[in-house]
ROMIDREN-645632 format. One record per residue: residue in three letters; y, x, z of N, C-alpha, C in turn. Coordinates in steps of 0.05 Angstrom, whole numbers, plus 5000, padded with zeros to 4 digits. Each point is the difference from the previous one (the first is absolute). Example, Ala and Ser with C-alpha at 12.3 -4.5 7.8 and 13.67 -1.06 7.14 Angstrom:
ala488652645156502449825000502450185000/ser502149934986502450165001502249855014/
***
This chain:
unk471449334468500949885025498050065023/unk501150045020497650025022499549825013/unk497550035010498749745009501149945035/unk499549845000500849915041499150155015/unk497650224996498750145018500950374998/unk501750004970500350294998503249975019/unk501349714986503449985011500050045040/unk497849875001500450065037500050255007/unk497150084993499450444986502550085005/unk500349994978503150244996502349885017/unk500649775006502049925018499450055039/unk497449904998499750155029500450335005/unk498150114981499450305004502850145004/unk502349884977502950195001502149885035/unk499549775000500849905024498550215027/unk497349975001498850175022501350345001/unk500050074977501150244996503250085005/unk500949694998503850064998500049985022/unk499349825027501050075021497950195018/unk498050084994499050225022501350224988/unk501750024969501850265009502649945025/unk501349744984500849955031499649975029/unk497649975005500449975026498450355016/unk499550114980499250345020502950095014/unk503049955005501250085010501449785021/unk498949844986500349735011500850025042/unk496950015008501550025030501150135018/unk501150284973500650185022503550074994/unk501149804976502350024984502150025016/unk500549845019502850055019499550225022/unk497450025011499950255006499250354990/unk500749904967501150224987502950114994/unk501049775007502849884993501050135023/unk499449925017500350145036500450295003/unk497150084984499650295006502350144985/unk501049914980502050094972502650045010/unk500649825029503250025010500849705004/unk499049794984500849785000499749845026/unk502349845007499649835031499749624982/unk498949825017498749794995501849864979/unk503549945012502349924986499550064981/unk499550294992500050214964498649884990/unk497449995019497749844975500249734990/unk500749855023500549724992502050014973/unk502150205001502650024978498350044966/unk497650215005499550044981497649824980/unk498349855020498949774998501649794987/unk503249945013500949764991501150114968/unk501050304995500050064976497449994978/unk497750005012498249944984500249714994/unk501049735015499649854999502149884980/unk502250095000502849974988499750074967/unk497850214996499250134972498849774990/unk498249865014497649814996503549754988/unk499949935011502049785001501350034973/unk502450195000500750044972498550054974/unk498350105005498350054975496749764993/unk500349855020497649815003500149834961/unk502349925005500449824980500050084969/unk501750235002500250084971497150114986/unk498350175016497650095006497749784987/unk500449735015498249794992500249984977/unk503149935000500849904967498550184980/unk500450285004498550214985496850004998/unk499650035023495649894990500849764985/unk500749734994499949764990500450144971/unk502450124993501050094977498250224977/unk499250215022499050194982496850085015/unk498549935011498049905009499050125029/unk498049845012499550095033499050274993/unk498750134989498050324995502850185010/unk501650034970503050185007500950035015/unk500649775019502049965019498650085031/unk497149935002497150125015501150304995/unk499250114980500150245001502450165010/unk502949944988501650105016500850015028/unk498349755020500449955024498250255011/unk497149994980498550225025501450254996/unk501750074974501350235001501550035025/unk502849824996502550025024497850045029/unk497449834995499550055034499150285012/unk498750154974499550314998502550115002/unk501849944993502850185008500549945025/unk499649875014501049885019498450135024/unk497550034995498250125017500050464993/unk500549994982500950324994503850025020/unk500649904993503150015014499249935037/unk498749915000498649985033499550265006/unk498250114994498550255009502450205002/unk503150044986502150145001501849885015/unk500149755021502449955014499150085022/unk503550125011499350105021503449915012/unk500749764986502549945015500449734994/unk502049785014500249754983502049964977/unk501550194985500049914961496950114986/unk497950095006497649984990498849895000/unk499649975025498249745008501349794989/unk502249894993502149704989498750034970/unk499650274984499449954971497249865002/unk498450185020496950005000500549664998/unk500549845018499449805004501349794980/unk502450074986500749894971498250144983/unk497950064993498850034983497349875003/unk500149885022498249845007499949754998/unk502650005007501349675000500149964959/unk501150184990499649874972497550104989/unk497750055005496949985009498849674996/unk500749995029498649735002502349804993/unk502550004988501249804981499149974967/unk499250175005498450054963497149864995/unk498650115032497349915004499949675006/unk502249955012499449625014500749904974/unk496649785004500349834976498650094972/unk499650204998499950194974496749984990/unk497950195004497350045002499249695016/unk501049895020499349705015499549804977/unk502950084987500149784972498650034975/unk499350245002497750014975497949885014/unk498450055021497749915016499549634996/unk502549945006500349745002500249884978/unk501150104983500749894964496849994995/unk498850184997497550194987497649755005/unk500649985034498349745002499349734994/unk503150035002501349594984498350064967/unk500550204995499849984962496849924994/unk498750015025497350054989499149755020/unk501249875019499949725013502549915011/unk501649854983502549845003499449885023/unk498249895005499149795032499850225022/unk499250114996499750225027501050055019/unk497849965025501750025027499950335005/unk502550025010501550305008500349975023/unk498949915021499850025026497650245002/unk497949954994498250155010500050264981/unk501650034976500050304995501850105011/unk503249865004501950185001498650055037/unk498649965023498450025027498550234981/unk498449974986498850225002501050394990/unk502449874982500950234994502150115023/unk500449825019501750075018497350195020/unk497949895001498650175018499650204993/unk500650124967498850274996502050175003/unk503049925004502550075009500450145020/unk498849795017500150065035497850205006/unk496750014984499150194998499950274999/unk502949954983500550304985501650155033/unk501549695007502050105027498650135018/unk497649814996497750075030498950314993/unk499450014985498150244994502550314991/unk501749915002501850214989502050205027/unk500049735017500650055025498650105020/unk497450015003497650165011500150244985/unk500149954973499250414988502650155011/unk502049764995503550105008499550235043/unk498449815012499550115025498850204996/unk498550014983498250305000500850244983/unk502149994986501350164987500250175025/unk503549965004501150125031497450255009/unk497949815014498150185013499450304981/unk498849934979499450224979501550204990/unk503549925005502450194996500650085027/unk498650035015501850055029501450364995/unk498250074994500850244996502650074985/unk500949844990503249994988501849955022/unk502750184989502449945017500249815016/unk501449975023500249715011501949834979/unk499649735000502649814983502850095015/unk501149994978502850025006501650294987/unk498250185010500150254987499150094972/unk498549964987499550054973499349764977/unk500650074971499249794992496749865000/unk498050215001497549974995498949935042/unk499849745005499650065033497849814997/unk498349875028498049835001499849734987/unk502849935010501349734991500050054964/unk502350174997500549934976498050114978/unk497850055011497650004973498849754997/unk500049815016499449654998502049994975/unk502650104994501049854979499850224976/unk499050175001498050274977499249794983/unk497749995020496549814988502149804989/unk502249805009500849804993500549924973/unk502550294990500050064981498649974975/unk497650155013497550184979498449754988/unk500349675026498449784986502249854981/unk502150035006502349864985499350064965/unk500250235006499550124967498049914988/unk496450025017499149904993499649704987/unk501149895019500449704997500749904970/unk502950214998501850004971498349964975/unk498250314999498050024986497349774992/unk499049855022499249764995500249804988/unk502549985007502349684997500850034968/unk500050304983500950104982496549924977/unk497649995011498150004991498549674997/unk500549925028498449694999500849914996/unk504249905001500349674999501150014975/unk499849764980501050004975501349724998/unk501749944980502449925004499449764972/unk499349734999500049944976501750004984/unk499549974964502150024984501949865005/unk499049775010502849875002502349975021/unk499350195014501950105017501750234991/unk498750194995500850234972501849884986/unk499149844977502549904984501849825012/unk500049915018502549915023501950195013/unk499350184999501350195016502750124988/unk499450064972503150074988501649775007/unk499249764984501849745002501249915024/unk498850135023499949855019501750175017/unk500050264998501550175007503249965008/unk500749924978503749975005500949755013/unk496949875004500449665017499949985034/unk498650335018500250075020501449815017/unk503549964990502249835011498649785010/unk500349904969498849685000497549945020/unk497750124995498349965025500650035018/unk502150175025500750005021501249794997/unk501549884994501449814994498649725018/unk498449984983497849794989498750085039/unk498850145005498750095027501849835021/unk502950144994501349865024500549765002/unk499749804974500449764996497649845006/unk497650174994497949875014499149945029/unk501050145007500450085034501349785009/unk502050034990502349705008499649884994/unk498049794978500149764992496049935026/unk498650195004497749865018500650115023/unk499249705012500050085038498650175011/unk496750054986498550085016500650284995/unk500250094976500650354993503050095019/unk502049845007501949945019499250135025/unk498249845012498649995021498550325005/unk498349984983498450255000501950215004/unk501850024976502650295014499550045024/unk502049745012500950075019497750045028/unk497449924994497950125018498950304988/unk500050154980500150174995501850235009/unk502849835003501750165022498450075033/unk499849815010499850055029496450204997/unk499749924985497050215009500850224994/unk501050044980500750304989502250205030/unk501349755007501750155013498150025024/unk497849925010498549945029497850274985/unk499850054984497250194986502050205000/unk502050084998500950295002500450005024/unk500749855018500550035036498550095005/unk496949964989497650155010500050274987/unk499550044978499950284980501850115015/unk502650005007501450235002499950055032/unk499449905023501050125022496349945015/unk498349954990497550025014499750235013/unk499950234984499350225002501850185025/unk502849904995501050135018499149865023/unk499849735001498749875028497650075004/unk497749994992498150155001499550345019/unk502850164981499550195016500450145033/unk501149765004500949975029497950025015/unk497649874993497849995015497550204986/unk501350094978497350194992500150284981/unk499350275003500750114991500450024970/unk502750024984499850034975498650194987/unk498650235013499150244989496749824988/unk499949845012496949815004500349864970/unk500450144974500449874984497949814992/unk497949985004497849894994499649805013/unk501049975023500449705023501649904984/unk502950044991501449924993499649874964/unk498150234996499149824964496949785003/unk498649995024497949825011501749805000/unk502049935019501749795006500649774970/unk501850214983500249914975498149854991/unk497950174994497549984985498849655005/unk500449925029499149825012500949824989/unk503750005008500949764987500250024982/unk499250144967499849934970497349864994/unk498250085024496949875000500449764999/unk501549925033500749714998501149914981/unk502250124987500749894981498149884978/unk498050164989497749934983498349785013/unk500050005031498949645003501049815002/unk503550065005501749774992499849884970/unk500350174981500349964979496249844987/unk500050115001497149845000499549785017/unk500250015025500149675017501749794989/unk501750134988502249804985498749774979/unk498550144983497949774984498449845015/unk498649955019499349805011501049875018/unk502350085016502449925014501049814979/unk499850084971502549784982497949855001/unk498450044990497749845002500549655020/unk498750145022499849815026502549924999/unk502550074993502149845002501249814984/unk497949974971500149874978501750154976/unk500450244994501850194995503349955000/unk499949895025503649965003501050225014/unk501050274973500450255004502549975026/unk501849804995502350045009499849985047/unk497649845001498749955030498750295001/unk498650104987498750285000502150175008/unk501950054990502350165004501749905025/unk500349825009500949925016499150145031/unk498049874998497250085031499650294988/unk500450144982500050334993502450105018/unk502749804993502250205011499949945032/unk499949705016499750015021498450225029/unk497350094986497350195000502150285003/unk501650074976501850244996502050055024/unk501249724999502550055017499250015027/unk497649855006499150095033499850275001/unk498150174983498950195008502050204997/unk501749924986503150305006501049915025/unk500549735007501450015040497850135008/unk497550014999498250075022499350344994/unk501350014980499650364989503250115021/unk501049964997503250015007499250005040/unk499349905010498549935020497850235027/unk499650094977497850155003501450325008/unk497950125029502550205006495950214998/unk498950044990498150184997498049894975/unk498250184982500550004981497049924988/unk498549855012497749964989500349605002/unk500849905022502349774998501549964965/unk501950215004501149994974499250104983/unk497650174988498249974978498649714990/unk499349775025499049814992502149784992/unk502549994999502549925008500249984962/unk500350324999499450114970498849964977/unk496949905012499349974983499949744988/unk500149785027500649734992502250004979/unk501950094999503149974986497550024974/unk498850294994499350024972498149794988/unk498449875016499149804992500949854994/unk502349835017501749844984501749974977/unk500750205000501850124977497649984974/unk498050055005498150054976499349724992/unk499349805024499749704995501749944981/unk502350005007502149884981500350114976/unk498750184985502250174980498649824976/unk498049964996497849924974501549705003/unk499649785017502049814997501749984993/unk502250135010503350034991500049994966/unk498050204993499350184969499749804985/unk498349815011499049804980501649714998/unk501549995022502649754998502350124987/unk500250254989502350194987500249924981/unk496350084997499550024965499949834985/unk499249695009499249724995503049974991/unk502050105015502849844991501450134976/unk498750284989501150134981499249974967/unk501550064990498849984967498950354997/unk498050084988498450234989503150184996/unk501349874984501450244981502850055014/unk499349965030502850085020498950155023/unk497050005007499050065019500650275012/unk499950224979501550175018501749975013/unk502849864976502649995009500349825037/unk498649844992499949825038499150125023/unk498150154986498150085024502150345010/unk501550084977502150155012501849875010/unk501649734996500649895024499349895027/unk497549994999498750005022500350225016/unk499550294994499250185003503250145012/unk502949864988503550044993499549915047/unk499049774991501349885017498250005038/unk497650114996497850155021501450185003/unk500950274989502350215008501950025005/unk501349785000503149895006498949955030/unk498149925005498449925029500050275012/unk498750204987499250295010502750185010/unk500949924981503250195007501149945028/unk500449715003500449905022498650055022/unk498150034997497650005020500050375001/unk500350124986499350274996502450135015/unk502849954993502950145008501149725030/unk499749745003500949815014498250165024/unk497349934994498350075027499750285005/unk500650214983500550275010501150075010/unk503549805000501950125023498949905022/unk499249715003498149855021498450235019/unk498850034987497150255009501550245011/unk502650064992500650325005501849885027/unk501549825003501249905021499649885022/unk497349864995499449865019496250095004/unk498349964990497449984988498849974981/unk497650104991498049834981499549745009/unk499949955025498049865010502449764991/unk502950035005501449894994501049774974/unk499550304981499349944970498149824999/unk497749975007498049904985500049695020/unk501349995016500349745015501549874981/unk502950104981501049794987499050054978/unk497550144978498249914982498949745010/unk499150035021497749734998500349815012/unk502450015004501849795003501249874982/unk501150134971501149984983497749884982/unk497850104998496649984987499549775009/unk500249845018499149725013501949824983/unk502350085004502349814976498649914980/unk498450204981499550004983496849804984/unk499349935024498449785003500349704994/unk502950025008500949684980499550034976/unk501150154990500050154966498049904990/unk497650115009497549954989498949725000/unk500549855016499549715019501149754979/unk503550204988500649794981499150034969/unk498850274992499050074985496449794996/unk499450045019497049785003501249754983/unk503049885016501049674998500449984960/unk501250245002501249884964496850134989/unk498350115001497950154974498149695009/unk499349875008497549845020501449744970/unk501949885008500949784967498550134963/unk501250255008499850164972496450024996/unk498449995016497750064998497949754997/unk501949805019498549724995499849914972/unk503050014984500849964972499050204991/unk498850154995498850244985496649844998/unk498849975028497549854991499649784997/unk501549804987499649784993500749924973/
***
């Protein structure tokens, strides 16, 4: 068994590694998308298809890590996401670009919940009492890390390929060697994930038996959902951020480039870089934030989304671009405040041996947000503005503040009766 200090080890290190492969193409993605032929509508279309993949496959996916264990089901995600990123570097129209991004989408439906739940199991087994506030903050920081740091090398790629085709024209261009290297860590990653994490027996011998019960656990997921308020609750705030967090991901960049040259890839991966930084001091301010607030995750999250929803009106607002870099970065802070909270009022309400399965409902029902947010605010954006779009994110994101407010009211009883 490994000890608490190797389980963080190997759970941070593959985390830092899984998204700085993602994020080297990270800020320059729709203006690769651009260069390829695609107009904003397309992308939004193909985004909300990523999101639609996520959705359908969220559930059955969980049920499967629960069934035949998180490692397998880990591993096949970083596969699909390597297909997904090889099928990138060859679109050069939108039915390519639609696979690229279904192979992504059942990527990270394989991935949500999966490797999280071993992390989280792995911990409980070795302290049943254990507070998961301040790991699941810290493993979120090595996340955003990976974002931060992946998105700066992502800027400096570009520079070092200049001498390649312009984008648009060939497969091998400035841009699309950010998603080369991307590739090249994915694999790596595989190879890791294939070496450190190990799976106890008794998940092993669960796994045949448990196999043909897949049903039954989804089953059981959605019934759990419906029988507590607060996992209720949580959904449906998992919706509005998800759908207010792709408003940003997908049309920044084109807003952005209005005021600055896209050739400047390295402005444009600094920018990033910034807000995944912030992100790493959100996520970390979060533990003594719960702290000072007595850990009433559900008030944490609350004053998280309020913080969010300002700073998208005032991003939306903003007609020159160092304004709306700071606009930017606030959003990522907030967003980062909230995530380790949310994580740990999730987890408190789940039993061990469904956790994937929920946390892919969680994960079902944040992309049901995205889709919306991704194809709703794309026609938005192509018709009228971004600036447009992201006025009814954080507008919609402020809604979402009761959510949390009543989430404080029902967990605050449950906690009194817990210490006494």
């Amino acid at each position: 068994m490994h000890s608490n200090r190797q389980i963080k080890r190997i759970y941070f290190s593959l985390e830092l590694l899984n998204w700085l492969s993602v994020a080297l193409p990270l800020p320059f993605i729709v203006l690769f998308m651009q260069a390829r032929g695609l107009d904003l509508f397309q992308i939004g279309l193909v985004n909300g298809l990523y999101a639609v993949t996520i959705v359908v496959l969220e559930l059955p996916t969980g049920g499967m890590a629960d069934a035949i264990g998180r490692k397998p089901v880990t591993v096949l995600s970083y596969i699909a996401t390597a297909l997904a990123s090889l099928t990138f570097l060859f679109a050069f129209s939108l039915p390519v670009f639609a696979i690229a991004w279904v192979f992504l989408g059942v990527g990270r439906a394989l991935a949500s919940g999966a490797l999280n739940a071993w992390f989280i199991d792995s911990l409980l087994e070795l302290d049943p009492e254990a507070d998961l506030q301040p790991a699941l903050a810290q493993a979120s920081s090595f996340s955003i890390a990976g974002l931060s740091l992946g998105t700066l090398i992502g800027g400096v790629i570009p520079k070092l390929f200049a001498f390649l085709p312009a984008d648009g024209t060939a497969v091998f261009s400035p841009l699309s060697m950010t998603i080369f290297f991307a590739l090249l860590l994915k694999l790596l990653n595989t190879f890791l994930l294939l070496i450190w994490v190990k799976e106890g027996k008794r998940e092993k011998a669960g796994a045949v038996f448990s196999l043909h019960s897949v049903r039954d656990i989804l089953s059981e997921s959605v019934s759990l959902a419906a029988r507590k308020p607060i996992i209720r609750l949580l959904l449906l705030g998992s919706f509005f951020s998800l759908l207010a967090l792709t408003s940003i991901e997908t049309f920044w960049q084109a807003q952005f480039s209005r005021w600055l040259e896209p050739q400047n890839s390295l402005l444009f991966g600094t920018i990033m870089m910034v807000a995944f930084l912030m992100g790493v001091i959100g996520n970390l301010g979060s533990i003594p934030l719960s702290q000072v607030m007595g850990k009433r995750y559900g008030l944490v999250a609350a004053l998280s989304q309020i913080i969010a929803s300002l700073a998208i009106i005032l991003l939306a607002m903003q007609q020159g671009p160092w304004l709306a870099s700071a606009c930017f970065w606030l959003y990522y802070l907030a967003v980062a405040l909230t995530g380790s909270p949310v994580a740990t009022l999730f987890n408190q309400e789940i039993p061990s041996q469904m956790r994937s399965s929920m946390q892919s409902v969680m994960s079902l029902v944040g992309y049901a947000g995205a889709f919306v947010g991704s194809v709703g605010l794309g026609w938005v954006a192509k018709q009228a503005s971004v600036a447009s779009a992201w006025r009814i994110a954080g507008a919609l994101l402020f809604i979402s503040v009761m959510v949390y407010v009543q989430i404080d009211r029902l967990a605050k009883p449950q906690e009194r009766l817990s210490e006494t």
